[in-house]
MARBA-812992 format. One line per field, with one value per residue (C-alpha): residue number from 1; residue in one letter; chain; x negated, y, z. Coordinates in Angstrom, 3 decimals, padded with zeros to 6 digits. Example, Ala and Ser with C-alpha at 12.3 -4.5 7.8 and 13.67 -1.06 7.14 Angstrom:
// MARBA-812992
seq: [1_2] .
type: [A_S] .
mol: [A_A] .
east: [-012.300_-013.670] .
north: [-004.500_-001.060] .
up: [007.800_007.140] .
This chain:
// MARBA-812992
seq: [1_2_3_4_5_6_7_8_9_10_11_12_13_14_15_16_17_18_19_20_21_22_23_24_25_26_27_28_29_30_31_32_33_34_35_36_37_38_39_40_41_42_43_44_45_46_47_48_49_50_51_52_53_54_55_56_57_58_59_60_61_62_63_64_65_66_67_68_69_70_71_72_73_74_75_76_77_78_79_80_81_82_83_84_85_86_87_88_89_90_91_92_93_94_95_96_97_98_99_100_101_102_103_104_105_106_107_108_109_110_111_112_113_114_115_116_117_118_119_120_121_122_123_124_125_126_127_128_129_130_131_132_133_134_135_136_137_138_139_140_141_142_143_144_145_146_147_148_149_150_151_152_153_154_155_156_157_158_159_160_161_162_163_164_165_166_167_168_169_170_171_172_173_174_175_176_177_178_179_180_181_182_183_184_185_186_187_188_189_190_191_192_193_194_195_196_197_198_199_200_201_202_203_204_205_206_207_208_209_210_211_212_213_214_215_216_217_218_219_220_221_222_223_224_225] .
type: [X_X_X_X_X_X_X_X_X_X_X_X_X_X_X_X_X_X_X_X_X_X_X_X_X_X_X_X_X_X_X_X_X_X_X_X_X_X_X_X_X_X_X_X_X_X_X_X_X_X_X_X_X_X_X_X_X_X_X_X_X_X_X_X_X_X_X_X_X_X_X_X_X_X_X_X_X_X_X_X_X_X_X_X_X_X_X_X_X_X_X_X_X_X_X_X_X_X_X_X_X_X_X_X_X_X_X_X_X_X_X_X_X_X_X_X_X_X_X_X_X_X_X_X_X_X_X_X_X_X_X_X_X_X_X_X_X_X_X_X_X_X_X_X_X_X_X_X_X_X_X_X_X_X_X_X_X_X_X_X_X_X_X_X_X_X_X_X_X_X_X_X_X_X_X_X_X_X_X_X_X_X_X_X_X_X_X_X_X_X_X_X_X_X_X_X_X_X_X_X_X_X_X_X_X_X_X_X_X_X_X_X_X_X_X_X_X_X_X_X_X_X_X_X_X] .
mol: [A_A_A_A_A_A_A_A_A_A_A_A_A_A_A_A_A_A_A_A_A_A_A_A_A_A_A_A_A_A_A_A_A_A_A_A_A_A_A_A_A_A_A_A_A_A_A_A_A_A_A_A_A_A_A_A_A_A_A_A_A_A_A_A_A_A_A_A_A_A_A_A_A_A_A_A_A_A_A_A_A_A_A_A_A_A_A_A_A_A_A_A_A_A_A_A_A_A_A_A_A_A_A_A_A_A_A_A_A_A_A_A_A_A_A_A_A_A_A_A_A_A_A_A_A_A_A_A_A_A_A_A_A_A_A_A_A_A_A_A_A_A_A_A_A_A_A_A_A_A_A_A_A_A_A_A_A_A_A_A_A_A_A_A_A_A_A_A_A_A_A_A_A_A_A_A_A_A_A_A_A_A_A_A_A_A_A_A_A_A_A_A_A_A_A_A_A_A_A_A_A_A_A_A_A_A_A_A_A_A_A_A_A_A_A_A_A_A_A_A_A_A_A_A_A] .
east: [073.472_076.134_076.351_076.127_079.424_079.730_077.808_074.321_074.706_074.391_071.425_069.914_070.267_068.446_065.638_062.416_059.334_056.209_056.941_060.127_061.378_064.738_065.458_068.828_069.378_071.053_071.780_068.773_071.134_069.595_065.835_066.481_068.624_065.304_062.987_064.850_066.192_062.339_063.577_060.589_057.277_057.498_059.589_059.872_062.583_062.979_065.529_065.510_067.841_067.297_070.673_070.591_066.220_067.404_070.048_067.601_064.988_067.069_068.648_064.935_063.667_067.083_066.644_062.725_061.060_059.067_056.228_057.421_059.405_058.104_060.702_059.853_060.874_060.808_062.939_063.120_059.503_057.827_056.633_055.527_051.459_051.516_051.352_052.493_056.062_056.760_060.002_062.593_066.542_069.072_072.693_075.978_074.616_075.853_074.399_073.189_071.775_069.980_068.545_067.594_065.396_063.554_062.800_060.806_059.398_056.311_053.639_054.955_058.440_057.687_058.039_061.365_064.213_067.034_070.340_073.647_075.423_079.174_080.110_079.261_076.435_076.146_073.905_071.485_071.398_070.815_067.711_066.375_066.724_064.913_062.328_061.335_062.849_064.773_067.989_067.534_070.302_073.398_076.084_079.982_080.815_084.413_085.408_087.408_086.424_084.281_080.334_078.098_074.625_071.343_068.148_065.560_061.998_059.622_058.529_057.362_059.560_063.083_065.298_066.829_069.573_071.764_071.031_073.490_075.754_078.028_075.585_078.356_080.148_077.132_075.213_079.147_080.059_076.761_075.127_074.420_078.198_079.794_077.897_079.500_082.711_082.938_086.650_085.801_084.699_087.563_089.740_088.066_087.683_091.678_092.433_090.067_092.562_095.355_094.509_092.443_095.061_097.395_094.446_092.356_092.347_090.232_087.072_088.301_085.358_088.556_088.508_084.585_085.605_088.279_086.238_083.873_086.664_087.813_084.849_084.036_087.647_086.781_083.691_084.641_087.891_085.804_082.796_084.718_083.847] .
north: [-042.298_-044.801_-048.258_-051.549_-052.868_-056.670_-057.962_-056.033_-056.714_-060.311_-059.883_-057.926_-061.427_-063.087_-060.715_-060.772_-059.424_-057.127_-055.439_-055.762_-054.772_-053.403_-053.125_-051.064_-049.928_-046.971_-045.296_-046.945_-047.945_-051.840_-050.790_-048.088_-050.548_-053.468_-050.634_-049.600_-052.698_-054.294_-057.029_-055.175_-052.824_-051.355_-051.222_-050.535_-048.773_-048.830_-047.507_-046.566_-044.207_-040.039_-040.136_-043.376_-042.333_-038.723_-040.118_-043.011_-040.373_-038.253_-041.077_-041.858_-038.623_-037.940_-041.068_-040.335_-043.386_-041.258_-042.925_-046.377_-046.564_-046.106_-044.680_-045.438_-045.061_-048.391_-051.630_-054.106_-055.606_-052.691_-050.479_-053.030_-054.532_-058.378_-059.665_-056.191_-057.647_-060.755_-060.579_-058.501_-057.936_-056.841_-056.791_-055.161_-056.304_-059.173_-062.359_-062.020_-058.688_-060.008_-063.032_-060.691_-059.039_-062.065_-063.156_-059.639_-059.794_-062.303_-062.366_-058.987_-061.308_-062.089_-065.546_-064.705_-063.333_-062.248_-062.232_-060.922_-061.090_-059.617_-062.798_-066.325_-067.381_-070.365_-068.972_-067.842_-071.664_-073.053_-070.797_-071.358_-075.149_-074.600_-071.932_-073.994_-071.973_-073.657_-072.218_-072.053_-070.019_-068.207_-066.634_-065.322_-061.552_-060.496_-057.433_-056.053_-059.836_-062.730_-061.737_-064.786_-063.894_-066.148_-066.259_-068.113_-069.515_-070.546_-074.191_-077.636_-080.433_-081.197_-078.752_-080.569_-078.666_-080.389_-083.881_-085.986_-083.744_-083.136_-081.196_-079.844_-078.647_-077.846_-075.190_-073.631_-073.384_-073.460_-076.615_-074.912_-073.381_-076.638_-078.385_-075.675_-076.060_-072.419_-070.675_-068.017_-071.065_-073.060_-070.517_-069.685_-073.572_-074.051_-070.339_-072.643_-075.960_-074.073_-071.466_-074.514_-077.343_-076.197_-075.122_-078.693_-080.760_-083.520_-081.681_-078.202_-076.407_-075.958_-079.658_-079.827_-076.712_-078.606_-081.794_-079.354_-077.993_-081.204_-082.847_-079.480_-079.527_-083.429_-082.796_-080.078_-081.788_-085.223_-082.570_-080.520_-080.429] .
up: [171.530_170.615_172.478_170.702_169.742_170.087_166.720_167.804_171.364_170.180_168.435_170.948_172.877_170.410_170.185_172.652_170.418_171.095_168.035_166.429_162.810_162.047_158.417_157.551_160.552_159.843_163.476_165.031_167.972_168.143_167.902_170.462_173.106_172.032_173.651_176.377_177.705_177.530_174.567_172.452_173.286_169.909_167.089_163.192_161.619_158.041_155.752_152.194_151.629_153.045_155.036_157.100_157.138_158.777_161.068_162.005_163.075_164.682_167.009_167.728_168.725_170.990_172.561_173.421_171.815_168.698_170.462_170.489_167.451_164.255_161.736_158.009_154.189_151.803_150.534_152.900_154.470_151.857_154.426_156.711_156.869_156.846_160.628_162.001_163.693_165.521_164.140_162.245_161.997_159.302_160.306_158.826_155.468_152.852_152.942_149.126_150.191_153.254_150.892_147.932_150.888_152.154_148.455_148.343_151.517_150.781_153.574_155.400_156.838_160.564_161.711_163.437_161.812_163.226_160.741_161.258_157.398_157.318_155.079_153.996_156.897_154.680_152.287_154.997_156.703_153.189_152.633_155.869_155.032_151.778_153.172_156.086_158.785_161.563_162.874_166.760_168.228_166.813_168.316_167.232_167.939_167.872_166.062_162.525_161.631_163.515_163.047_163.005_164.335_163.588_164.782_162.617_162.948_160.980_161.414_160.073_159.474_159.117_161.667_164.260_164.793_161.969_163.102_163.620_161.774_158.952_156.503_154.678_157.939_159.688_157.014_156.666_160.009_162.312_164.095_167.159_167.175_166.101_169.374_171.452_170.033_170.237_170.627_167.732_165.391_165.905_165.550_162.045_161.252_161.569_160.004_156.707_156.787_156.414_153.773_152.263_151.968_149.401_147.181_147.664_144.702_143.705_141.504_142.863_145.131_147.598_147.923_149.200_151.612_153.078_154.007_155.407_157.724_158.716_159.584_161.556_163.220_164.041_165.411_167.463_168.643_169.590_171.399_173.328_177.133] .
């Protein structure tokens, strides 16, 4: 059974459930460490393709959890009955794949979502914005490239975790990561000046992506503890 690497470790962190669902999960290494490590009682695996399905199962049944994890076939929140998971993960996935997911999920999407996209987090904070979720804890995992890792709830009002902030800044970057000036953010926030200045031009989307990664670099430089 392989270990998590840095990126699912982090969302283990996020995750505390009675029954958690793990769509895509491919090896079933997160669902399986959920179980063991008491973050869930149950959990839901569901993949829609035979070869992730198969290898799914078989990490499953070698780690002895047939009998709290339920492997399934279907797309996305398909195979799941509205209500049945507190809350539900995708990771190693694009953030237009991960959104293209949650517009097909309807009433089966728990509450909670835990999100872990391999590029532009953005998209996934200016969803949750329009969907009514708040953003209430993310996290940066080192690896081939910085992971950002979100958890989201479902909730009335405006989210309070982009008060006070840039918007721009805050939906690109995190609000929660941007209060913490994090090390891995800052590094990523400078890395975006410099590839960004010599591209900014007044009307240019580069220009708008710059101001975002200035007021992020001020904030952060003005937060710092």
């Amino acid at each position: 059974m392989p270990t998590l690497d840095a990126r699912l470790e982090a969302a283990l962190h996020l995750i505390r459930a009675d029954v958690h669902a793990d769509i895509g999960s491919d090896h079933a290494a997160l669902p399986v460490e959920l179980v063991r490590r008491g973050h869930a009682r149950r959990a839901v695996v569901v993949e829609l393709t035979p070869g992730p399905l198969a290898v799914a199962r078989g990490a499953v049944a070698r780690a002895g959890l047939t009998d709290r994890i339920d492997v399934r076939a279907g797309d996305g929140f398909a195979p799941l009955a509205p209500g049945e998971a507190d809350s539900a993960s995708m990771t190693g996935m694009g953030a237009r794949t991960i959104l293209g997911i949650l517009a097909r999920a309807g009433e089966t999407a728990p509450h909670a979502l835990v999100l872990q996209p391999n590029d532009a987090p953005g998209l996934l904070r200016a969803w949750a914005l329009a969907h009514g979720h708040h953003l209430v804890a993310e996290r940066l995992a080192a690896g081939f490239w910085t992971y950002p890792v979100l958890r989201f709830e479902r909730c009335p009002g405006p989210d309070p975790a982009y008060a006070g902030l840039s918007r721009a800044a805050a939906v690109k970057y995190g609000p929660h990561l941007l209060r913490a000036a994090d090390p891995l953010l800052l590094a990523q926030v400078r890395a975006d000046v410099a590839r960004l200045t010599p591209l900014a031009r007044p009307g240019r989307p580069a220009q708008d992506e710059l101001v975002a990664a200035h007021d992020a670099l001020e904030w952060c430089s003005n937060h710092r503890q």
